[in-house]
N, CA, C and O of each residue as an XYZ file, in Angstrom:
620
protein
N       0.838     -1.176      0.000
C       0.000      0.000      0.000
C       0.887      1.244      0.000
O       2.096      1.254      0.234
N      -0.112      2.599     -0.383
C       0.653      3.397     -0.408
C       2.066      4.117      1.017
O       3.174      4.639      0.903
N       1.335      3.802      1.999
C       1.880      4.350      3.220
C       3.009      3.202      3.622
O       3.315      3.261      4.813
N       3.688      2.167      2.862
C       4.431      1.465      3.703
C       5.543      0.479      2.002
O       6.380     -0.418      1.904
N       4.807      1.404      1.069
C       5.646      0.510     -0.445
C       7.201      0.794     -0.401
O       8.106      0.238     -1.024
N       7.245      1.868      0.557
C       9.030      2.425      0.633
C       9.992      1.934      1.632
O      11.061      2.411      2.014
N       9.248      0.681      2.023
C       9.993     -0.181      2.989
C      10.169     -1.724      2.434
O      10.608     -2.695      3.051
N       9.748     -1.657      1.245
C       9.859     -2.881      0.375
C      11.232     -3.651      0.624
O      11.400     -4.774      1.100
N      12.417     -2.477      0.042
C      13.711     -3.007      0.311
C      13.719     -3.777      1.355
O      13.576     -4.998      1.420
N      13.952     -2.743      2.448
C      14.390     -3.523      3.588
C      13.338     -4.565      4.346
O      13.435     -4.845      5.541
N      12.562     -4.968      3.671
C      11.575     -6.122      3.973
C      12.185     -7.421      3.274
O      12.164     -8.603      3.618
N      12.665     -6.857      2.311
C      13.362     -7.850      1.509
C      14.541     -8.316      1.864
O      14.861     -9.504      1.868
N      15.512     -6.993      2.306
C      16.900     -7.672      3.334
C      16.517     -8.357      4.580
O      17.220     -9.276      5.001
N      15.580     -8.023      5.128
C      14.892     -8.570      6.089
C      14.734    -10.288      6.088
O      15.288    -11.085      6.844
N      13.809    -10.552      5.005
C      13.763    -11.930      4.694
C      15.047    -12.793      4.309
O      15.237    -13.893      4.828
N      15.947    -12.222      3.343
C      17.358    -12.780      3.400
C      18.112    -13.226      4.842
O      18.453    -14.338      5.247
N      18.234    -11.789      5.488
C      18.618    -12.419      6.745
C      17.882    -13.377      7.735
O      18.347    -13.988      8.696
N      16.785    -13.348      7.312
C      16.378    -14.409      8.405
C      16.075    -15.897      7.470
O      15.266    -16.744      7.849
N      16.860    -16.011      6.244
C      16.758    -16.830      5.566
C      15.751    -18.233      4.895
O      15.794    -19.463      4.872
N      14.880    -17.117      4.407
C      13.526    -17.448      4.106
C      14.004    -18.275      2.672
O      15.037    -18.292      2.003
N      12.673    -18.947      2.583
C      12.798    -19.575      1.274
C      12.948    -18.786      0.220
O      13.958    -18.545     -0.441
N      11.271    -18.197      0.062
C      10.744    -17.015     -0.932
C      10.754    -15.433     -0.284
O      10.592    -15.049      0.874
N      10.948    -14.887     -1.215
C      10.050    -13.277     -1.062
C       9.286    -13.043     -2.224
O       9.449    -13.076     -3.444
N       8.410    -12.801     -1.426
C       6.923    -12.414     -2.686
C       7.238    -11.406     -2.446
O       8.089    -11.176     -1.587
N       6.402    -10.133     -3.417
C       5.866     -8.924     -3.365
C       4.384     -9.443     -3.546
O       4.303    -10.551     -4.076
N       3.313     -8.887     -3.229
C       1.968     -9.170     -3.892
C       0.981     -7.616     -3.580
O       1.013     -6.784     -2.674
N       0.202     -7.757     -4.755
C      -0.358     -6.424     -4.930
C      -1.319     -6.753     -3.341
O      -1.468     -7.758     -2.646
N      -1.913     -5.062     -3.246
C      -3.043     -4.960     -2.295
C      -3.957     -4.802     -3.060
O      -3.985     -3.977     -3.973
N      -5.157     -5.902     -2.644
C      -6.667     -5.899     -2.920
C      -7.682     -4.912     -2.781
O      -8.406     -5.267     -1.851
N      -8.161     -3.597     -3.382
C      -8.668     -2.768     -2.446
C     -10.025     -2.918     -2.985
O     -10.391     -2.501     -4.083
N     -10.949     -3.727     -1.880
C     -12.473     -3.716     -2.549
C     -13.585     -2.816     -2.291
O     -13.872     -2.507     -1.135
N     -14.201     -2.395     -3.250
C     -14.629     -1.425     -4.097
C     -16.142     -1.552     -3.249
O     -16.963     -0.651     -3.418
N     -16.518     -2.891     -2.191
C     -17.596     -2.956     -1.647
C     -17.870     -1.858     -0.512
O     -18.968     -1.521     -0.069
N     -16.166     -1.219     -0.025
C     -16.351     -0.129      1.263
C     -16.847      1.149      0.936
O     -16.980      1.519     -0.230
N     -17.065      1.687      1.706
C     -17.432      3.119      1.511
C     -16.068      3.516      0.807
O     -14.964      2.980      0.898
N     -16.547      4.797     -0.039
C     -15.451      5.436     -0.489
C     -14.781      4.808     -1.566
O     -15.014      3.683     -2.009
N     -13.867      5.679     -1.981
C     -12.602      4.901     -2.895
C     -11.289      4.662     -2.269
O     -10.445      5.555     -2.197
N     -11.072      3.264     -1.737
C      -9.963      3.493     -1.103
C      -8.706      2.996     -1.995
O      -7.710      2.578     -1.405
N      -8.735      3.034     -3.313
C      -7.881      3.367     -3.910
C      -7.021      4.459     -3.924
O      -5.842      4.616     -4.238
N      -7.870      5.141     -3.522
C      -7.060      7.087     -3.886
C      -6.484      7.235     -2.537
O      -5.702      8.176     -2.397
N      -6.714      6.504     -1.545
C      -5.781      6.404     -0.247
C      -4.522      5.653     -0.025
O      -3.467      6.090      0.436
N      -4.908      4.003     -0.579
C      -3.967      3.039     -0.617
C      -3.545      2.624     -1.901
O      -3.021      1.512     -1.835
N      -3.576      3.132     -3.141
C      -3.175      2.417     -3.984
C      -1.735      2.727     -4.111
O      -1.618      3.952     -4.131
N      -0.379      2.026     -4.223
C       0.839      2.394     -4.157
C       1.043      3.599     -5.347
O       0.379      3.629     -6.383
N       2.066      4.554     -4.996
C       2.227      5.612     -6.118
C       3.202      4.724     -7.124
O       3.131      4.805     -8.350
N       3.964      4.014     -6.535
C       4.607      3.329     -7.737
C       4.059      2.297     -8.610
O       4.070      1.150     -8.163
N       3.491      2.536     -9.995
C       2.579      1.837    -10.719
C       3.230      0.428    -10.396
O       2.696     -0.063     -9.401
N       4.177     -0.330    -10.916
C       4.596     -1.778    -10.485
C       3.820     -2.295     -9.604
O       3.286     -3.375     -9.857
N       3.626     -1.754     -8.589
C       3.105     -2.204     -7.252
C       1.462     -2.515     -7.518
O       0.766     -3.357     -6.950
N       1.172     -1.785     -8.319
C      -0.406     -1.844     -8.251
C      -1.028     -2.782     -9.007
O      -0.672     -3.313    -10.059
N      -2.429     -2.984     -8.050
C      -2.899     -4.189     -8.855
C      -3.873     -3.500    -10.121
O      -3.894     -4.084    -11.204
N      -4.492     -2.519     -9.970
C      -5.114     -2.033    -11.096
C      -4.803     -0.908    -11.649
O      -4.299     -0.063    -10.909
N      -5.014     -0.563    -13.130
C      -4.857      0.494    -13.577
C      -5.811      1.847    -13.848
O      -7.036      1.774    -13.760
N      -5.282      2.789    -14.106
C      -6.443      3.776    -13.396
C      -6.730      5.083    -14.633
O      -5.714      5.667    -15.009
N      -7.786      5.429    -15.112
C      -8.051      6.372    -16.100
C      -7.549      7.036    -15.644
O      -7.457      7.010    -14.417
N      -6.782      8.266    -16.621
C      -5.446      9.463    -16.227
C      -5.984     10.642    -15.235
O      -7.047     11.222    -15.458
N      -5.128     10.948    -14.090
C      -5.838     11.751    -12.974
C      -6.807     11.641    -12.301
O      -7.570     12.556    -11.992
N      -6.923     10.038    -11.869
C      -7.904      9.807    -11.057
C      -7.600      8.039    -10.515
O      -6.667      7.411    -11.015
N      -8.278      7.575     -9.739
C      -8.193      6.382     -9.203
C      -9.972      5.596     -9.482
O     -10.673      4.967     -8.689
N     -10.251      6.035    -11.122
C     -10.902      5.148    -11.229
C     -10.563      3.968    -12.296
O     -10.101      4.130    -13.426
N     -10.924      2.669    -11.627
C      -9.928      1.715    -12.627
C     -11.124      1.399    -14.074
O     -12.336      1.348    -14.278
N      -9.413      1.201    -15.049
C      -9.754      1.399    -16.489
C     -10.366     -0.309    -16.165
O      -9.793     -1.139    -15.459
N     -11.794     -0.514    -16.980
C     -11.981     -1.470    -17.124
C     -11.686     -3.023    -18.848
O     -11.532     -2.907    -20.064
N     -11.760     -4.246    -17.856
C     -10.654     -4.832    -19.043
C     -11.684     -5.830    -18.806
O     -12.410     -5.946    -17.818
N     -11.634     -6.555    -19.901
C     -12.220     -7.781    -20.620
C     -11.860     -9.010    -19.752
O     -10.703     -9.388    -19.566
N     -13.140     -9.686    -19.159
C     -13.097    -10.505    -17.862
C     -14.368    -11.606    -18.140
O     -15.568    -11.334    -18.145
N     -13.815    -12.762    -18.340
C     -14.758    -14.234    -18.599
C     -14.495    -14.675    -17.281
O     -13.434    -15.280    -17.133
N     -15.345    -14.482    -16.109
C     -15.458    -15.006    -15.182
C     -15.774    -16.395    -15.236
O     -16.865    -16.616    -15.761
N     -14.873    -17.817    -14.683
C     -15.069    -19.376    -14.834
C     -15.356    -19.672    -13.673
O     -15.823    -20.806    -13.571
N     -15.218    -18.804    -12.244
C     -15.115    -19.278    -10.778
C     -16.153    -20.040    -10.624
O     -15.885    -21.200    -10.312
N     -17.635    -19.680    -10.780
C     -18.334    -20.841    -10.283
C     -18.144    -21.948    -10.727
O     -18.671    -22.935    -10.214
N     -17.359    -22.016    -11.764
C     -17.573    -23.962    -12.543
C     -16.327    -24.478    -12.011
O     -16.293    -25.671    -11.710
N     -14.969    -23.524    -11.799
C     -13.993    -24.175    -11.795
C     -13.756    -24.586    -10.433
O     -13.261    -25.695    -10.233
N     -14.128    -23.617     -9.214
C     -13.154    -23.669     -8.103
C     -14.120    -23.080     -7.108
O     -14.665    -21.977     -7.154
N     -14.257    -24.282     -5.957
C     -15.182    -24.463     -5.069
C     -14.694    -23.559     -3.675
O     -13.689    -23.868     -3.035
N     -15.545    -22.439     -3.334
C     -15.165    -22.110     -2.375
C     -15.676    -21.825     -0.964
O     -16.527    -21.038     -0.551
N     -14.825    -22.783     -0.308
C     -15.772    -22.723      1.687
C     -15.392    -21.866      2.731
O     -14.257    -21.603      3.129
N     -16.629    -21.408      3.179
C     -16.120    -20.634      4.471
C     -15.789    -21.010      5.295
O     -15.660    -22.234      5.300
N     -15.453    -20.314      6.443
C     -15.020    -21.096      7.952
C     -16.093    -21.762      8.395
O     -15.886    -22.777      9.060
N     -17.348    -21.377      8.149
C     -18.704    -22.072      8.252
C     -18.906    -23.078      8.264
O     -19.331    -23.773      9.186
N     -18.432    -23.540      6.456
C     -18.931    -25.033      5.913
C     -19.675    -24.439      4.898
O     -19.841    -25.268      4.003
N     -20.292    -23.176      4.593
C     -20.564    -22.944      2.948
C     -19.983    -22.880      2.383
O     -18.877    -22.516      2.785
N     -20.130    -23.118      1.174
C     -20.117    -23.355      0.037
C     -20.343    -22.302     -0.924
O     -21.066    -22.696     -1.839
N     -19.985    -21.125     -1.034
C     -20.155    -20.061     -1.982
C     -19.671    -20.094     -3.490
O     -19.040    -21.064     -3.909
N     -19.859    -19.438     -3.976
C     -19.707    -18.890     -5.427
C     -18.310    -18.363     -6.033
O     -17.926    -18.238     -7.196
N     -17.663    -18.087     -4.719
C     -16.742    -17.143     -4.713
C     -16.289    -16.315     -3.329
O     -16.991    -15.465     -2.781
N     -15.206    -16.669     -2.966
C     -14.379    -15.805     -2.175
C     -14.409    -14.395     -1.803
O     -13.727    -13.966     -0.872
N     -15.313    -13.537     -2.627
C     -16.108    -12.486     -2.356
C     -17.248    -12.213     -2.001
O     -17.634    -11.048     -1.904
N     -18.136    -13.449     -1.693
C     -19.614    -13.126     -1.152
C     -19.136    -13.263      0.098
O     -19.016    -14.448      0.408
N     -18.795    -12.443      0.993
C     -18.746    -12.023      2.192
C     -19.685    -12.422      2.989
O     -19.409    -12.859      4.106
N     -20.823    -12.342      2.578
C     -21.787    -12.709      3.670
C     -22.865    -13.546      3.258
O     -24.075    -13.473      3.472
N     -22.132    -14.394      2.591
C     -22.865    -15.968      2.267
C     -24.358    -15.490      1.490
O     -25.315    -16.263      1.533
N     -24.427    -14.627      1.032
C     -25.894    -14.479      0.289
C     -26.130    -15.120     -0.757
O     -27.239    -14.845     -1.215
N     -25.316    -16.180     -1.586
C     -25.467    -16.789     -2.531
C     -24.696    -17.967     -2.096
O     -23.791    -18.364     -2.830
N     -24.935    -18.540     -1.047
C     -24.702    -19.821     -0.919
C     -25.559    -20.961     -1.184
O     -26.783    -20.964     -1.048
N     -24.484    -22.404     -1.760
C     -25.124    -23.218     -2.229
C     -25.496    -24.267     -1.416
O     -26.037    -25.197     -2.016
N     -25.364    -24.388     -0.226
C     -25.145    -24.772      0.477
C     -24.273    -25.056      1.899
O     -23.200    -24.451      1.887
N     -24.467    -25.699      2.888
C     -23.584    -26.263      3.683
C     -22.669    -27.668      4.019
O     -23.322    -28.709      4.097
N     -21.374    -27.743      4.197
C     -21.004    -28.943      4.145
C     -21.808    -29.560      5.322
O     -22.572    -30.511      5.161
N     -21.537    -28.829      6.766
C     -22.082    -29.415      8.217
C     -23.210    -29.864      8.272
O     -23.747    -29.787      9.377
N     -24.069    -30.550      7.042
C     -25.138    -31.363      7.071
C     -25.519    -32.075      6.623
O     -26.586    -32.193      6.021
N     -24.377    -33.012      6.900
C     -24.216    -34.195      6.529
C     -23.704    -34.445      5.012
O     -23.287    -35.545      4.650
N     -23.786    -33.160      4.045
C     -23.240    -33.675      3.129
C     -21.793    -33.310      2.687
O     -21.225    -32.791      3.648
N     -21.061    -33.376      1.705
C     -20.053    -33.699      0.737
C     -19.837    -31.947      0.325
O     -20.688    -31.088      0.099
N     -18.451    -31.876      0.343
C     -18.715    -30.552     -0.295
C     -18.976    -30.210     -2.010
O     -19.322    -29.160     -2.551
N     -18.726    -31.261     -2.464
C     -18.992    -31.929     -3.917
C     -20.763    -32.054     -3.846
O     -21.567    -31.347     -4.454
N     -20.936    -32.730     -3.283
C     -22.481    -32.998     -3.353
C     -23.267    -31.178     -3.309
O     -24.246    -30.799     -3.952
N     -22.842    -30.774     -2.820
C     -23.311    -28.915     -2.298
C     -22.761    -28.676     -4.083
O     -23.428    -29.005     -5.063
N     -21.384    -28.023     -4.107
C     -21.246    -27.982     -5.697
C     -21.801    -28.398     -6.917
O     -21.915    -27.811     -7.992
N     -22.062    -29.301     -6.619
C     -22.444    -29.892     -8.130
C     -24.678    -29.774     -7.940
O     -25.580    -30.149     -8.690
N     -24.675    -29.159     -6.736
C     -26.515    -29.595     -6.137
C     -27.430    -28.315     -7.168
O     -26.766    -27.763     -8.044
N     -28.515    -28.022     -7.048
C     -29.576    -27.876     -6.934
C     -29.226    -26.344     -7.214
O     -28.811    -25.892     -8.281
N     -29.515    -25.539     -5.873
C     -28.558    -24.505     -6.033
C     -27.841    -23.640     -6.445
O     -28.091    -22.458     -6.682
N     -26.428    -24.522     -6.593
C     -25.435    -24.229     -7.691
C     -25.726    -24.398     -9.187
O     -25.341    -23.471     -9.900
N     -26.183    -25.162     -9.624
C     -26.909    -25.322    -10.928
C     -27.386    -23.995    -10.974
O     -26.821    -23.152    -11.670
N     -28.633    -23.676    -10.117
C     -29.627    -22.675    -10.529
C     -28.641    -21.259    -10.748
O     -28.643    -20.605    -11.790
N     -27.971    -21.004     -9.776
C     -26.908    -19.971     -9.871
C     -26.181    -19.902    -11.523
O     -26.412    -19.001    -12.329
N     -25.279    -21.072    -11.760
C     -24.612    -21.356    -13.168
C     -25.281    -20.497    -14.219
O     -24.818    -19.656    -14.989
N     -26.926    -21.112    -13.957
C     -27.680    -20.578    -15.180
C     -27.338    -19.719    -14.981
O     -26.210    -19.419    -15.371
N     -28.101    -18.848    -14.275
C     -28.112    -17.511    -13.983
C     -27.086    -16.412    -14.560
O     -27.202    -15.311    -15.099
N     -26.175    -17.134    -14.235
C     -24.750    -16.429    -13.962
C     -24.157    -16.387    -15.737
O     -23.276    -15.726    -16.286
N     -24.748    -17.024    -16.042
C     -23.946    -18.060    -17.635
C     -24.970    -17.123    -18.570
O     -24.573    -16.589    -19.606
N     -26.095    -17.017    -18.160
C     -26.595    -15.918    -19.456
C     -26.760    -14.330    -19.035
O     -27.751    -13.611    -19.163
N     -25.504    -14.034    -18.507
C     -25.136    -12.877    -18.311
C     -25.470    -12.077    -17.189
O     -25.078    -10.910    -17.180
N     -26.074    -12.482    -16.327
C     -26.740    -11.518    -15.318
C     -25.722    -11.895    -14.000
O     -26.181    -12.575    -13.082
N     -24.719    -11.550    -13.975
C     -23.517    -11.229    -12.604
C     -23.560     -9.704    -12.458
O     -22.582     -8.980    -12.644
N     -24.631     -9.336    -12.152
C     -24.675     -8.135    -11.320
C     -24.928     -8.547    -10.013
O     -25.359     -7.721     -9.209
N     -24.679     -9.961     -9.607
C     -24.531     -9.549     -8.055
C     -23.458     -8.923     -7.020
O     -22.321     -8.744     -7.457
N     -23.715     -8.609     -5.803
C     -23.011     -7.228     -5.479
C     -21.705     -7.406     -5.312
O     -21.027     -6.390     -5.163
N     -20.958     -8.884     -5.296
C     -19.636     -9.204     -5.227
C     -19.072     -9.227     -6.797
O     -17.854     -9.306     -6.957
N     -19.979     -9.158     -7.986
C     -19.594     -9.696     -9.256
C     -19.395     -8.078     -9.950
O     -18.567     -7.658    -10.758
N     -20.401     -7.484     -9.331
C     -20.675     -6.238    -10.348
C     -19.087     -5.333    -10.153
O     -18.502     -4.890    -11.142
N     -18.510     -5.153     -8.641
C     -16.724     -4.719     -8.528
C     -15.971     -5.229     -8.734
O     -14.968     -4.531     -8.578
N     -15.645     -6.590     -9.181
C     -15.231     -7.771     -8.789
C     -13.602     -7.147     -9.320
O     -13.218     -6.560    -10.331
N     -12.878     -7.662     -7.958
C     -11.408     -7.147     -8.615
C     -10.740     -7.640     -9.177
O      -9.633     -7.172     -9.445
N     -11.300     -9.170     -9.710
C     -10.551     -9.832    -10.600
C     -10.296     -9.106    -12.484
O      -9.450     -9.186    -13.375
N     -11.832     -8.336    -12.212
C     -12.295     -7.971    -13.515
C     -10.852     -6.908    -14.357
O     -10.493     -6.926    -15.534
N     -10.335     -6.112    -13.232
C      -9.375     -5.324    -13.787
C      -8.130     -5.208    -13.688
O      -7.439     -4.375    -14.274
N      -7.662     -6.286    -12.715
C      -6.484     -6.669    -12.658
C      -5.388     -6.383    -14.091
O      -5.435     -6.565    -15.308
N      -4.483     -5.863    -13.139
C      -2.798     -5.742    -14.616
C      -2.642     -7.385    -14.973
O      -2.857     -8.174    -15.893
N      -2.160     -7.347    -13.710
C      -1.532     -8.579    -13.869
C      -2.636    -10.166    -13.622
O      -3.823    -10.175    -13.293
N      -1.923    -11.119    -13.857
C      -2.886    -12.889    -13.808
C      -2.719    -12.853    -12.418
O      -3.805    -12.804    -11.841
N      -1.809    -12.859    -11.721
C      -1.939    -13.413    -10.531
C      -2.146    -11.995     -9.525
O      -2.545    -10.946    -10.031
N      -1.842    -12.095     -8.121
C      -1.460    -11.061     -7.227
C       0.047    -11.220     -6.743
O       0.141    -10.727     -5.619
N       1.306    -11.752     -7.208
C       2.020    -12.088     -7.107
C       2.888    -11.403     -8.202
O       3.356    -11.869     -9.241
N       2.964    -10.156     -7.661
C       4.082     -9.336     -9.141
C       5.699     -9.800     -8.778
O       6.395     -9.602     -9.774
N       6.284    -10.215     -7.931
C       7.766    -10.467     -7.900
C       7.561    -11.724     -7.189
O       6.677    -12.034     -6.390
N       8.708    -12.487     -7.706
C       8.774    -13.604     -6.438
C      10.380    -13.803     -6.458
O      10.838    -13.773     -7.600
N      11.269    -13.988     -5.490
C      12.319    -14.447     -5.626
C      12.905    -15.522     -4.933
O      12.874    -15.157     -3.758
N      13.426    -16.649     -4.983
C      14.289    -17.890     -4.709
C      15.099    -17.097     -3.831
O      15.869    -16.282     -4.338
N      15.014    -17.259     -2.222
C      16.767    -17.369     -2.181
C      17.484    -18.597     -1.616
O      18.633    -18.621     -1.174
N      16.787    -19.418     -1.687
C      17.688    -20.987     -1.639
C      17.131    -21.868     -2.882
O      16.013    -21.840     -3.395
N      18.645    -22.923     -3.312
C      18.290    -23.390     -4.790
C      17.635    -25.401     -3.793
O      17.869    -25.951     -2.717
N      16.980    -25.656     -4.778
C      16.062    -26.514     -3.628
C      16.249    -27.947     -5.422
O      15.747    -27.901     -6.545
N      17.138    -28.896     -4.789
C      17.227    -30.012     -5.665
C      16.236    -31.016     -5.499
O      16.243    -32.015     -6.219
């Protein structure tokens, strides 16, 4: 973030000396569900750092071409035992279920539910309130992982 990107270095000598495997860098997530724009607070001034890019003189992000696959590909549970849509429904409003009753978390995925959602979702209507900001949508980069470095060689 912006208030702490100028300590990168020495986070990084940091990890050497205490002889870490990896050092990541990884962007900050700033979701668009809070009040405000807290982009224009935390987004790092050094573009590298950032996870999104931003129309000129302002911190609103340029939007980019996004085929959302999450519901089909990759099942995701809360501390709960739901079963959501995605790692951004915060507050389980589109859950497909629960594992803690008795069933499978496969059985919840593949159920009733989730189907009905798929449709839904598959002929275009992801305006729900985690889909419509979704920060995957404008991401620079594929991952959140802009640097990574080795410092031990591992046979």
């Amino acid at each position: 973030m912006r208030h702490n990107e100028k300590e990168l270095p020495a986070v990084r000598r940091l990890a050497e000396e205490l002889d870490v495997d990896y050092f990541a860098i990884k962007t900050v997530d700033l979701c668009p569900a809070h009040e405000g724009n807290l982009d224009s607070h935390y987004a790092p001034d050094d573009i590298r750092y950032r996870r999104y890019e931003y129309k000129p003189g302002t911190y609103a992000r340029k939007h980019r071409p996004f085929e959302c696959m999450r519901p089909w590909k990759r099942i995701t549970l809360d501390v709960s035992g739901e079963v959501i849509s995605c790692e951004y429904d915060f507050d389980n409003s589109l859950s497909f279920g629960n594992i803690n009753n008795e069933q499978s978390s496969v059985s919840v995925w593949k159920g009733m539910k989730s189907r009905e959602f798929r449709k839904k979702f598959n002929r275009g209507d992801n305006s729900f309130y985690h889909c419509k900001d979704c920060s995957y949508k404008n991401n620079i980069y594929s991952d959140c992982v802009i640097k990574k470095e080795s410092f031990k060689s591992f046979r």
